[in-house]
MIPAMI-400832 format. One record per residue (C-alpha): residue number from 1; x, y, z. Coordinates in nm, 2 decimals. Layout:
{NUM,{X,Y,Z}}
...
END
This chain:
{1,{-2.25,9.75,-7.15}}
{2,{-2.50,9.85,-7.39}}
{3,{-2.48,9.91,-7.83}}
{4,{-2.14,9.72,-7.88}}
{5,{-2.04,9.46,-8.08}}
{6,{-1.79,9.16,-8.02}}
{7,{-1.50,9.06,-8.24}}
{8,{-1.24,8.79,-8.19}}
{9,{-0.92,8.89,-8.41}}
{10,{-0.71,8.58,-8.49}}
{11,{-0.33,8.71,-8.54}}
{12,{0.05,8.59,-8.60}}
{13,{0.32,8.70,-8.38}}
{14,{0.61,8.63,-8.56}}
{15,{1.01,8.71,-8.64}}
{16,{1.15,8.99,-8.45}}
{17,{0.77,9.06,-8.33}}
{18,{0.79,8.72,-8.09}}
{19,{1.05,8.98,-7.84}}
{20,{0.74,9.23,-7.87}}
{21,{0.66,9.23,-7.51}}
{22,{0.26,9.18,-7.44}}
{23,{0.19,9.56,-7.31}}
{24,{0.37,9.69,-7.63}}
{25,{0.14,9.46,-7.85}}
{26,{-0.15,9.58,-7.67}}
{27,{0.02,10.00,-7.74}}
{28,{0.06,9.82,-8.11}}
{29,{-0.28,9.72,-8.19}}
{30,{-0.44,10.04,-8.00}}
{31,{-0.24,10.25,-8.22}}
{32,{-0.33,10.03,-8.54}}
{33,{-0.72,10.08,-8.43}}
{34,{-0.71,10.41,-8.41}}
{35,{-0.51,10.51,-8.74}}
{36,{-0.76,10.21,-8.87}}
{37,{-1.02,10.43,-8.75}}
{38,{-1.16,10.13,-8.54}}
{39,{-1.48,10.27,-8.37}}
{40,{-1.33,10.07,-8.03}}
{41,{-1.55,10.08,-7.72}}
{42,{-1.38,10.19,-7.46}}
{43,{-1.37,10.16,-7.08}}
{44,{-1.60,10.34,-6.85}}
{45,{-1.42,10.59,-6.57}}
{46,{-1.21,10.83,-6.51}}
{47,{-0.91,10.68,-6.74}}
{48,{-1.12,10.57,-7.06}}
{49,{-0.92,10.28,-7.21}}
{50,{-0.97,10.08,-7.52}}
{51,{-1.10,9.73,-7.41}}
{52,{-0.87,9.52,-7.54}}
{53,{-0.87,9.13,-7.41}}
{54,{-0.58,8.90,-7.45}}
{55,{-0.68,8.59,-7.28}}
{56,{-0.40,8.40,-7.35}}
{57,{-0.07,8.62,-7.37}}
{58,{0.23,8.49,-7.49}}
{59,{0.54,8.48,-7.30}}
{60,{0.84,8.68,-7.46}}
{61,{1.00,8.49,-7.71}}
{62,{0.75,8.26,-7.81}}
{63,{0.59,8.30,-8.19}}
{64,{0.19,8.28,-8.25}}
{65,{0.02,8.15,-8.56}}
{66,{-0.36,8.19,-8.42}}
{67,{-0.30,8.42,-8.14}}
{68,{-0.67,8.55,-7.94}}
{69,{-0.74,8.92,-7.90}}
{70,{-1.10,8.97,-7.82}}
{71,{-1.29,9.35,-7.90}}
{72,{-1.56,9.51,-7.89}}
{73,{-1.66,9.80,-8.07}}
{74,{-1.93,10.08,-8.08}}
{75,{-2.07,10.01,-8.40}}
{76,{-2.12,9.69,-8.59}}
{77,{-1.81,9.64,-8.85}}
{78,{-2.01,9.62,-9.24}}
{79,{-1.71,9.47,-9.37}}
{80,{-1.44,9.25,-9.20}}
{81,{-1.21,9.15,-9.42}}
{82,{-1.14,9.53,-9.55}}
{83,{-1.11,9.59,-9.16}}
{84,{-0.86,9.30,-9.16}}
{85,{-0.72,9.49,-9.45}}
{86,{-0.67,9.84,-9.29}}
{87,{-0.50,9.71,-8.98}}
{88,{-0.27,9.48,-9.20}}
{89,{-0.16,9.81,-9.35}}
{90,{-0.05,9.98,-9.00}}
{91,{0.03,9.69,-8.75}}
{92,{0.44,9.63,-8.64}}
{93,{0.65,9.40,-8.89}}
{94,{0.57,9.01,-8.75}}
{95,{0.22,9.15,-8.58}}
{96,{-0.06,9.04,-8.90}}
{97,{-0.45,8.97,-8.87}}
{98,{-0.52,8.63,-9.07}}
{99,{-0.89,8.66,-8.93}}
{100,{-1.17,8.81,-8.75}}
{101,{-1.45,8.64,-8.59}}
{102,{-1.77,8.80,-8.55}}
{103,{-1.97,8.44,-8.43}}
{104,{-1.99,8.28,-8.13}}
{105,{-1.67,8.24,-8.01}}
{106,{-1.59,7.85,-7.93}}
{107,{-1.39,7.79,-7.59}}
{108,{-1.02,7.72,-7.53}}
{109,{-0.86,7.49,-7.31}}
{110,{-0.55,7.37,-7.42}}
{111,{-0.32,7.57,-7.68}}
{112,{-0.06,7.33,-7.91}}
{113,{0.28,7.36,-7.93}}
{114,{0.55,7.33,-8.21}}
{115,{0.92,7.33,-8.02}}
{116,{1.28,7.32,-8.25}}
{117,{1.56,7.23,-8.08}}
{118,{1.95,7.30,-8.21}}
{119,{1.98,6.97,-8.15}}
{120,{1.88,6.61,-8.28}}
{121,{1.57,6.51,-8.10}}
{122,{1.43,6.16,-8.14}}
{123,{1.19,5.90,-8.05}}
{124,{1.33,5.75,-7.76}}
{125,{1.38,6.07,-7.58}}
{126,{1.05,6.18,-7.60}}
{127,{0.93,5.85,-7.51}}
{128,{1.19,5.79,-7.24}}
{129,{1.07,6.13,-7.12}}
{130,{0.69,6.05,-7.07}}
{131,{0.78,5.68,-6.90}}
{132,{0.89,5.90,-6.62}}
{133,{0.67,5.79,-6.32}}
{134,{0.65,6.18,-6.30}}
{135,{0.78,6.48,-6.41}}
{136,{0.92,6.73,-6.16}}
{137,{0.92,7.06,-6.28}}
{138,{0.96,7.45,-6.14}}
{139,{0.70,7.72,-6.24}}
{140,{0.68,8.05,-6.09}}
{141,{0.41,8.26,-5.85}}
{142,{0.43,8.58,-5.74}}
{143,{0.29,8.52,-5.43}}
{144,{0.49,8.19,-5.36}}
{145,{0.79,8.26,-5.52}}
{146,{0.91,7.87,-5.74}}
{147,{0.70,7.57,-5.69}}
{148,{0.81,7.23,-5.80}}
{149,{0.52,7.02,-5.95}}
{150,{0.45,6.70,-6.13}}
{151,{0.39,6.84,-6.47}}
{152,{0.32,6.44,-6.64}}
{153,{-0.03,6.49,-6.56}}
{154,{-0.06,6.85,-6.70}}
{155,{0.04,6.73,-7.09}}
{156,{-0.21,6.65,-7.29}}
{157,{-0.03,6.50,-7.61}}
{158,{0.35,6.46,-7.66}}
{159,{0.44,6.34,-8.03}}
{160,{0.79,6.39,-8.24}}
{161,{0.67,6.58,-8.55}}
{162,{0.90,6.63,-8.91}}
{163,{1.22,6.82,-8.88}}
{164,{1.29,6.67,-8.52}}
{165,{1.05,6.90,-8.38}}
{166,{0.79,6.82,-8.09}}
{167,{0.46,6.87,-8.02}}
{168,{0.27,6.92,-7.75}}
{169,{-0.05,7.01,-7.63}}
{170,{-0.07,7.19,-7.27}}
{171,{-0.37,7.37,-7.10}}
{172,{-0.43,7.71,-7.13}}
{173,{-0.68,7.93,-6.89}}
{174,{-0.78,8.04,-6.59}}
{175,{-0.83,7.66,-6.45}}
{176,{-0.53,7.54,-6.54}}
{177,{-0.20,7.70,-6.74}}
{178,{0.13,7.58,-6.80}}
{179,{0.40,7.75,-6.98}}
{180,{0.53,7.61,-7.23}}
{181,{0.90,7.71,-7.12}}
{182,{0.80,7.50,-6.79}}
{183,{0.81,7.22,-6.99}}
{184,{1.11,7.30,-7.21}}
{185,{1.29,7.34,-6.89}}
{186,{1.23,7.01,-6.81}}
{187,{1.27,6.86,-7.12}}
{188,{1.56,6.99,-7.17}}
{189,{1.71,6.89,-6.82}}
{190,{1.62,6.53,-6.88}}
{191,{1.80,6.51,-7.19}}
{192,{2.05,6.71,-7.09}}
{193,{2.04,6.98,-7.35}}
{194,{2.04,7.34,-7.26}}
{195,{1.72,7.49,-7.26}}
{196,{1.88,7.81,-7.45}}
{197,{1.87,7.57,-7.75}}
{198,{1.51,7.55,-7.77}}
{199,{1.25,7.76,-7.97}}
{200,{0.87,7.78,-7.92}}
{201,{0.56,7.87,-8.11}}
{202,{0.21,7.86,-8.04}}
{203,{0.03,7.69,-8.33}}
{204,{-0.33,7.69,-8.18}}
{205,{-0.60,7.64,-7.96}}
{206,{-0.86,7.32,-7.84}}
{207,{-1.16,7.31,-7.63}}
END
């Protein structure tokens, strides 16, 4: 892959946007780059496709402050921030670039989580919930249909924040993922709240 350039777009995903599913924010942004007038590189083959790369998708219903989408175009960009600008101007209510990267881009392996409940949290649930000598917990495959797992070792940082609200850090990637509605699941079981009651958004990324 020859004469392109790389671009990491930092966006929010907020509002009615967080039930945007992920294949219609990848139709969002391909339409906003080309009424932008993005000069996208896209794929070789028969069906030529914008490369777009979400390496982190969110799942439906969870916000984004600092979301990852990763491009590359055909020319270098002069001016970024009145790219930023143009695709501002065109992008779905909720869907808004805060930045765009045109460095090295530095590595992710955990992302960080703010979750609101409609109910009281406090100290000594959260705390009651990490003493566990483990957590179990149910995540989905495809190929193995619901496998329970001990998801204590998988959290990173569990903290009560203002408002109530908790944050956690949980790994993102190929290595290791766990969704964040994995945990809420179980957090919500232990305490027994229903899990309905819970909101999530992403606030970031760490190496």
């Amino acid at each position: 892959m020859s004469n392109n350039f790389s671009y990491r777009i930092i966006f929010s995903k907020a509002d009615t946007a967080v039930y945007i599913s992920h294949l219609d924010v990848m139709r969002t942004f391909t339409r906003a780059f080309r009424r932008a007038k993005t000069p996208i590189y896209y794929t070789e083959g028969y069906t030529k496709r914008p490369l777009l790369v979400f390496p982190y998708p969110l799942s439906l219903g969870i916000g984004g402050e600092k979301e990852i989408l990763d491009i590359k175009t055909t020319v270098e960009i002069p001016d970024v921030n009145d790219f930023m600008t143009r695709l501002n101007a065109v992008l779905a209510n909720g869907i808004r670039v805060n930045e765009i990267i045109s460095s090295e881009f530095p590595p992710v392996n955990y992302a960080i989580y703010e979750i609101i409940s409609s109910a009281i949290i406090s100290d000594v649930m959260v705390n009651d919930f990490l003493k566990q000598d483990s957590i179990q917990a149910t995540k989905f495959s495809k190929k193995k249909g619901d496998i329970v797992f001990d998801l204590k070792p998988y959290i990173k940082m569990i903290e009560l924040v203002p408002n109530e609200n908790i944050k956690v850090i949980l790994p993102v990637g190929e290595l290791s993922n766990v969704n964040v509605n994995v945990f809420i699941k179980a957090f919500s079981d232990f305490v027994g709240f229903d899990s309905n009651g819970f909101y999530a958004k992403r606030t970031g990324f760490l190496p």
